[in-house]
N, C-alpha and C positions, 0 to 999 in steps of 0.2 A: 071617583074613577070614571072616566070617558071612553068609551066605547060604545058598536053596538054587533053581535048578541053580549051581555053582560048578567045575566041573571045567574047564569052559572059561576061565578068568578068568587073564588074564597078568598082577594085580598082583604076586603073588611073586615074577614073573621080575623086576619094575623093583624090587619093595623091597629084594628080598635081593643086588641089583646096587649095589644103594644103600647097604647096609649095610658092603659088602664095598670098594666105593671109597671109603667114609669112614672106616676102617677100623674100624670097630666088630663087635669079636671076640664071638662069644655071641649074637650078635642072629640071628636069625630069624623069617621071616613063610612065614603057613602058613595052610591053606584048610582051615576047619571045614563042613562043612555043615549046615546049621541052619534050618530052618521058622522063622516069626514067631512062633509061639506056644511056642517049645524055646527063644529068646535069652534072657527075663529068666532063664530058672534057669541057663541055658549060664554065664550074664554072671556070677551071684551065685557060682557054683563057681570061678571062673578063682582062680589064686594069686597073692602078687604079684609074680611075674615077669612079668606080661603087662604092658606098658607102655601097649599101645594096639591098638583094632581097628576093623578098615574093615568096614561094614556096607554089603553088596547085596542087591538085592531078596530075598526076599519083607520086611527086615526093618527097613526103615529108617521107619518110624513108628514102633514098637517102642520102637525105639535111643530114644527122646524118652523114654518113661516108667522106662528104667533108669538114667538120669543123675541126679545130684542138681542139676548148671546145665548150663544148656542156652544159645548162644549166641544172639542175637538175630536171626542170617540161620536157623536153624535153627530155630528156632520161628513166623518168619514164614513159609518155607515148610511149617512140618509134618512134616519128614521131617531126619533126622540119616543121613550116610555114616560119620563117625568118631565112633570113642568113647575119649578116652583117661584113662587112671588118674591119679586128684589123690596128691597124699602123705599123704591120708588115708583113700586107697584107695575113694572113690567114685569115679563117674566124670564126665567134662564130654563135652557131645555139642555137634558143630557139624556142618558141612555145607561140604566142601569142593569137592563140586562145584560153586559158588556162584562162590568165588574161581578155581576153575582155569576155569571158564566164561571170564569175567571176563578171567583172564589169557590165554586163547588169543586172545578176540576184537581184544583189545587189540594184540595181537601181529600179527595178521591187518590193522590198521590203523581199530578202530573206537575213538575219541578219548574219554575218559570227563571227562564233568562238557557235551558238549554233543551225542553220538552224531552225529559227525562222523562219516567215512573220509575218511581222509590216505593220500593218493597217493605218488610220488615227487614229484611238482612241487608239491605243494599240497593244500587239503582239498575232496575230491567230496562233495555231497550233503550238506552239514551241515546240520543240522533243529535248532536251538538249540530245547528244551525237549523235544524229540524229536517230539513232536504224533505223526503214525502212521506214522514212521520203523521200526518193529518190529513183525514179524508173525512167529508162533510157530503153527507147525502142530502141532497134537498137542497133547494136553489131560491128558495122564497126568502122570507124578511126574517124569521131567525137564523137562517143561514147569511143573511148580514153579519150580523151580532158574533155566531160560529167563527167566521172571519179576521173580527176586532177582535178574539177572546184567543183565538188560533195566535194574531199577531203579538198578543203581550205576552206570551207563556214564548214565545222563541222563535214561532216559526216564520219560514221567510218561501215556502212553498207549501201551498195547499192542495188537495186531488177534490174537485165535488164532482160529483155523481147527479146527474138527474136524468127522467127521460126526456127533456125538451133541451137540447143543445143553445137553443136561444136565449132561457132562463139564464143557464150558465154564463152567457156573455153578457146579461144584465149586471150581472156581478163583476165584470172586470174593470169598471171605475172605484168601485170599492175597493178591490185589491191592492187596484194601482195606490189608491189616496195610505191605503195599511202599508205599503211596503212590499206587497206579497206576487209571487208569481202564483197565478194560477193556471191546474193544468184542468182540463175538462174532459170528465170521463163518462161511457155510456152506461145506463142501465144494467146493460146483459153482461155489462163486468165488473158489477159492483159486489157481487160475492168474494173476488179474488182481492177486497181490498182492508181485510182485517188485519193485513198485515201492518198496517198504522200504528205507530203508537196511541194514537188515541182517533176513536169514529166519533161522529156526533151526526148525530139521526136528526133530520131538523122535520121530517116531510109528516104528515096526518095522520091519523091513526088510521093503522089496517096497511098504509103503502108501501111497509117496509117487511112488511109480515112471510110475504116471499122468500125472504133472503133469508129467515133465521134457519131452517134445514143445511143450505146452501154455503153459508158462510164458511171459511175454513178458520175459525177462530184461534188467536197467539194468546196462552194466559199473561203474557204482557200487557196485552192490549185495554186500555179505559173505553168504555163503552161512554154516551152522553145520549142518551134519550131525552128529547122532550116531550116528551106525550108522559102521562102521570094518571090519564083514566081513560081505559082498563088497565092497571099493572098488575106485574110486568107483562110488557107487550112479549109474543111472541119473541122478537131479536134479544130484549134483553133476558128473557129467560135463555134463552139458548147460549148467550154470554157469559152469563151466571154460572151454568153449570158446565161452561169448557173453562172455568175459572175464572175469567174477565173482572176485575173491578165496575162497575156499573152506577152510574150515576141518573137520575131522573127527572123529570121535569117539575116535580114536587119540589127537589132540591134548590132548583134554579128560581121557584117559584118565590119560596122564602126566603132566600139569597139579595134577590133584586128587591124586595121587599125590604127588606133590612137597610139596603142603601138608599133605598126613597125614602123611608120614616127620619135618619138623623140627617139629611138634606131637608124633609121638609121640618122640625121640630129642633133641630140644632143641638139632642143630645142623643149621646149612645143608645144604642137600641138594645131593648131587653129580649135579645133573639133567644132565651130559649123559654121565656115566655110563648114569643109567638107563636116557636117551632108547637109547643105544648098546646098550642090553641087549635094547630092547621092539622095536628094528627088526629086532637077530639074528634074534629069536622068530619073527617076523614074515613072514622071508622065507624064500622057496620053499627045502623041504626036497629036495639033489638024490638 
């Protein structure tokens, strides 16, 4: 894993959990730390024993220009998480926080091909072509990915919320490359915007913390937090208990994880091994 701060980062608990219930002897995954501007040489010196590597922040625009193909959700949003080695030793970059997006919210009950929520009894709040079913707070680099995840599940308009209007127009090449119009919405009225069928909180922890009193929460609505420490954050406790399905950054965590292990190792992934490995971690040391 490339990145740098990375010391906190528990993908090696679920990889090498993963490794170890598939039983693939020799494999390890392991935390480099590495600035954005130290990956391309890091990348070129690797031998080839490295099969494949997860890129975090600072370095995932980068990861795009050491690849020789790049996938198409990865290039649409501008930023690669994985980078794995071809059998001719260059490498391919994709973005699988895109797909485990994707897969959590689906899982969570958001219906893809019309951004539906499917209930037990039936489907709430289905917005066939999605119209302004999706609001995305936050305007940085997983609100890329919110974007690409927003466009495969149905939708064909998005609302993001940030307080710098400029962020927001950072994003309208991406939009353009998804499909998506987007509309840009300000800070001081982003409480009025739960009416979504699905929000996804992309911004830092603590920045969103405002709005949980504020929100006028639909128990329609799927919540998408990525923040995962402290939970639940303020917003999604307050989701939680007006009813909200709630999904978290933990989710997403193990998700995209799941889709870099049988990318990089080339079999199924024993995800509930992993899962089993990321909650040990997780919980209170006594």
């Amino acid at each position: 894993m490339l990145g740098k701060p990375i010391a906190h980062s528990l993908s090696p608990v679920i990889h090498n959990a993963g490794y170890a219930a598939a039983g693939l002897a020799g494999w390890s995954y392991t935390r480099i730390e590495c600035a954005a501007a130290e990956l391309p040489d890091l990348v070129a010196g690797l031998g080839p024993e490295w099969a494949g590597l997860s890129v975090t922040m600072p370095g995932k625009e980068v990861a795009l220009a050491v690849a020789a193909e790049v996938s198409p959700v990865a290039a649409a949003v501008g930023a690669a998480n994985t980078l794995v080695r071809r059998p001719d030793g260059t490498w391919y970059a994709d973005n699988t926080d895109v797909s485990g997006m994707v897969d959590v919210l689906t899982t969570a009950g958001v219906r893809e091909g019309g951004l539906g929520v499917v209930s037990g009894v039936g489907e709430v709040g289905v917005v066939p072509g999605a119209g302004g079913a999706v609001t995305v707070l936050g305007a940085g680099g997983t609100a890329r990915a919110a974007l690409a995840a927003a466009a495969r599940l149905g939708a064909t308009e998005v609302s993001v919320v940030a307080r710098r209007t400029a962020a927001i127009d950072e994003l309208a090449p991406v939009a353009t490359a998804l499909g998506l119009t987007l509309t840009a919405v300000s800070w001081t009225d982003a409480a009025a915007l739960a009416d979504a069928n699905l929000l996804i909180s992309t911004v830092p922890k603590g920045a969103a913390d405002e709005l949980a009193g504020v929100v006028r929460w639909r128990p329609g609505t799927v919540l998408f937090d990525a923040i995962y420490d402290p939970w639940p954050t303020p917003l999604a406790a307050s989701a939680a208990a007006a009813g909200c399905r709630v999904v978290s950054g933990l989710d997403l965590l193990l998700a995209q994880a799941v889709g870099q292990f049988e990318q990089f190792t080339g079999v199924p992934a024993p995800r509930s091994a992993m899962a089993a490995a990321l909650t040990a971690a997780r919980a209170p040391r006594q």
